[in-house]
C-alpha positions in Angstrom: 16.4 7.2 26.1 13.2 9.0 26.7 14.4 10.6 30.4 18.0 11.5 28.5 16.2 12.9 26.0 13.7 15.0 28.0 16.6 15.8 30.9 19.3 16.1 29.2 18.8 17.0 25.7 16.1 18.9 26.4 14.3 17.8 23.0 11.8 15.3 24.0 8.6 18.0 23.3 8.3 20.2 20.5 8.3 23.1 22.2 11.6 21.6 24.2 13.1 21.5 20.8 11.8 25.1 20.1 13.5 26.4 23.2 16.4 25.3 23.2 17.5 26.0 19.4 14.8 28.6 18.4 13.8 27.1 15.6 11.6 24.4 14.6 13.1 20.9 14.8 12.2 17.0 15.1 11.4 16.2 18.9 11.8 13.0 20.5 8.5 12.0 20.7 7.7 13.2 17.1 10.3 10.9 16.0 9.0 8.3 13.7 12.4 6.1 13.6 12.2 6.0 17.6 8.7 4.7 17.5 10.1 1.8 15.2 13.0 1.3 17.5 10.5 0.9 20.6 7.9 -1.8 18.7 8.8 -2.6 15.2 12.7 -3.6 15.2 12.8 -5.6 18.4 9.8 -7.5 16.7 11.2 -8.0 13.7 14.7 -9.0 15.5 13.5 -11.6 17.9 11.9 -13.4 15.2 15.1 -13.1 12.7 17.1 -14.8 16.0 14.6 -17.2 17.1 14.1 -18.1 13.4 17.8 -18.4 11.7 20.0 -18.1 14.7 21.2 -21.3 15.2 22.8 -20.5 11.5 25.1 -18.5 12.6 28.5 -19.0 13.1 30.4 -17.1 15.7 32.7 -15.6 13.1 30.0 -14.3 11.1 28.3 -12.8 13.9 31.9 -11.0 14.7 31.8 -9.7 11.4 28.4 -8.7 10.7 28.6 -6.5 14.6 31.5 -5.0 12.9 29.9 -3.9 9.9 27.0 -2.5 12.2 29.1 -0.5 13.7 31.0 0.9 10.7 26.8 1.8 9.2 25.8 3.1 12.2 28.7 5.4 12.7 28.6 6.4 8.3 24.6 6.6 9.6 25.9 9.4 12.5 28.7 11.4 10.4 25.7 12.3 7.2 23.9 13.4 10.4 26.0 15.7 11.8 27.3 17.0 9.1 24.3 17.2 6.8 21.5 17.4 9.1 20.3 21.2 9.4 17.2 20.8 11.1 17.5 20.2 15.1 17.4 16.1 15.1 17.6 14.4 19.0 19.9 11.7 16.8 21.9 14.5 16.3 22.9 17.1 14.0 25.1 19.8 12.7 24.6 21.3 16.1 24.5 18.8 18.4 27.1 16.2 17.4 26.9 13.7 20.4 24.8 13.3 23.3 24.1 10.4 25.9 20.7 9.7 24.1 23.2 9.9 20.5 25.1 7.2 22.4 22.6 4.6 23.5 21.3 5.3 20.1 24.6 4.0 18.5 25.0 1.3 20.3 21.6 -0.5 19.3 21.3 0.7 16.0 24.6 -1.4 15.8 22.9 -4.2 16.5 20.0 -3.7 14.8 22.3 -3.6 11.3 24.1 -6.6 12.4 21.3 -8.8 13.0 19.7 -7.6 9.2 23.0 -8.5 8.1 22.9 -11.7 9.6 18.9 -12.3 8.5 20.4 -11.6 5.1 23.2 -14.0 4.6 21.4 -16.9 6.4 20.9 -20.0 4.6 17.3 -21.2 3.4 15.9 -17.5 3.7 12.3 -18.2 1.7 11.3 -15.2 -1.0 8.2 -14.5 1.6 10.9 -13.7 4.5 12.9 -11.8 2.2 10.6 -9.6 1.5 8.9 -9.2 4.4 12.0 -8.5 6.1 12.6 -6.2 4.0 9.3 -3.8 3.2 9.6 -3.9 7.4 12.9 -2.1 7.1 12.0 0.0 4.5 8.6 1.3 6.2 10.8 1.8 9.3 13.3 4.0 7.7 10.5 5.6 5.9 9.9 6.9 9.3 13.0 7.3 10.5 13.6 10.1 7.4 10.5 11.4 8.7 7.8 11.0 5.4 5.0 9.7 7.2 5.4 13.2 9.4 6.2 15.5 6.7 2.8 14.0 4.9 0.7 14.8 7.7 2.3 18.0 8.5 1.2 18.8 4.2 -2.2 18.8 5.8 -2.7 19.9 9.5 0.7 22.9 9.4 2.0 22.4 12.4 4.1 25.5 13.4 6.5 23.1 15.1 7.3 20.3 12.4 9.4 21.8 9.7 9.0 21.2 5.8 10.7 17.8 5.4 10.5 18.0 1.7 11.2 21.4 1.1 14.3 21.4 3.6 15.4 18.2 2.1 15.5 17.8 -1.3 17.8 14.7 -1.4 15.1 12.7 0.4 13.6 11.0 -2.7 17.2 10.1 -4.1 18.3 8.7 -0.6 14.7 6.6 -0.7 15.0 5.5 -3.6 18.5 4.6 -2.7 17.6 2.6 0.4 14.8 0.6 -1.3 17.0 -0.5 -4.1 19.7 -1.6 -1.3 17.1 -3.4 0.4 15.9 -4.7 -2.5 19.5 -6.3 -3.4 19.7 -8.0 -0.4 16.3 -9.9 -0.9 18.0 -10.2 -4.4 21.0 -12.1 -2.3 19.3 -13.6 0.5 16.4 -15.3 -1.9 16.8 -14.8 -5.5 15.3 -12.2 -8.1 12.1 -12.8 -7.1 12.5 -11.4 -3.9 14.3 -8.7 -5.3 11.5 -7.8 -8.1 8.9 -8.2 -5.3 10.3 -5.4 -2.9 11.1 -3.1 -5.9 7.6 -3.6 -7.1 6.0 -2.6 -3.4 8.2 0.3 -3.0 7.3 1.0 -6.2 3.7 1.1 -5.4 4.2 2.8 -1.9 6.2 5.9 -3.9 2.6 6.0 -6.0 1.0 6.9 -2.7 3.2 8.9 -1.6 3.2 11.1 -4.5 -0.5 11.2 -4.7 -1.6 12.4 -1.2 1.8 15.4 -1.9 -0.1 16.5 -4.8 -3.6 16.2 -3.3 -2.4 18.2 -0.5 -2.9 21.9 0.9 0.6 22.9 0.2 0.7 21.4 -3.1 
């Protein structure tokens, strides 16, 4: 991904991205959802496998690979069709690319595997929730807050205004929290689901504090 991106897409540096599309953009290597694909994810997967895998039957596992690929490609289409601001994943500009591709294909996975986590039997309230604040913190960064937050204080003239340029980005949060929160909900019961609401909760307190304490407040 990283030599497609930096060979072919010409987007893996910031000033790649600036080159290329003359205008500011997300680079590769900026990329917080990448960063969570890399370390976080396959983490977060092996244990899901190694813990409920034997669970799984191989007609679930058909149809929860199905479903990944029908998120990840809903997941590609908002992109490209939404997505103004240059995006390696892909955007109005750029609507499919070989690092796009490899992209697709594991992100498939990826939502299959959470879909399997959260329809396994004997799923505890810790797992649950654990499982999901992990997702949740990685699409944080995938939607780039932690970025935009930092760029709020340091104004870097290559990372554009996340918040500014997307003003749907709290209702799309809020929206993936409470779907997360849902399927704790279904995988271990209202507590689960109360727990995960209550964190977000808490992590949208943050969030909001350092945006006001900041420069460009």
């Amino acid at each position: 991904e990283a030599l497609a991106s930096y060979s072919w897409g010409q987007n893996f540096w910031p000033d790649q991205v600036m080159a290329r599309w003359g205008k500011t953009g997300i680079s590769f290597f900026a990329h917080g959802g990448m960063w969570g694909d890399f370390f976080l994810l396959p983490a977060l997967m092996a244990w899901v496998i190694v813990t409920y895998g034997s669970t799984w039957s191989t007609e679930m596992i058909m149809k929860m690979a199905a479903i990944g690929v029908l998120v990840t490609l809903g997941n590609h289409l908002i992109l490209i069709f939404t997505q103004a601001i240059p995006d390696p994943l892909g955007w109005k500009e750029e609507k499919w690319s070989a690092l796009i591709a490899m992209h697709f294909v594991y992100m498939s996975a990826y939502v299959a595997l959470a879909g399997l986590f959260y329809f396994s039997p004997g799923v505890s309230v810790k797992a649950a929730v654990a499982v999901s604040v992990a997702l949740g913190i990685h699409m944080a960064f995938g939607t780039h807050i932690p970025l935009g937050l930092l760029n709020l204080w340091y104004k870097w003239a290559w990372c554009p205004d996340f918040f500014s340029n997307n003003p749907g980005l709290p209702i799309m949060t809020a929206g993936i929290w409470i779907t997360l929160a849902a399927f704790a909900t279904v995988a271990a019961g209202w507590r689960a689901g109360l727990s995960v609401v209550i964190i977000a909760s808490a992590l949208a307190v943050v969030i909001l504090g350092i945006i006001n304490a900041s420069p460009r407040h």
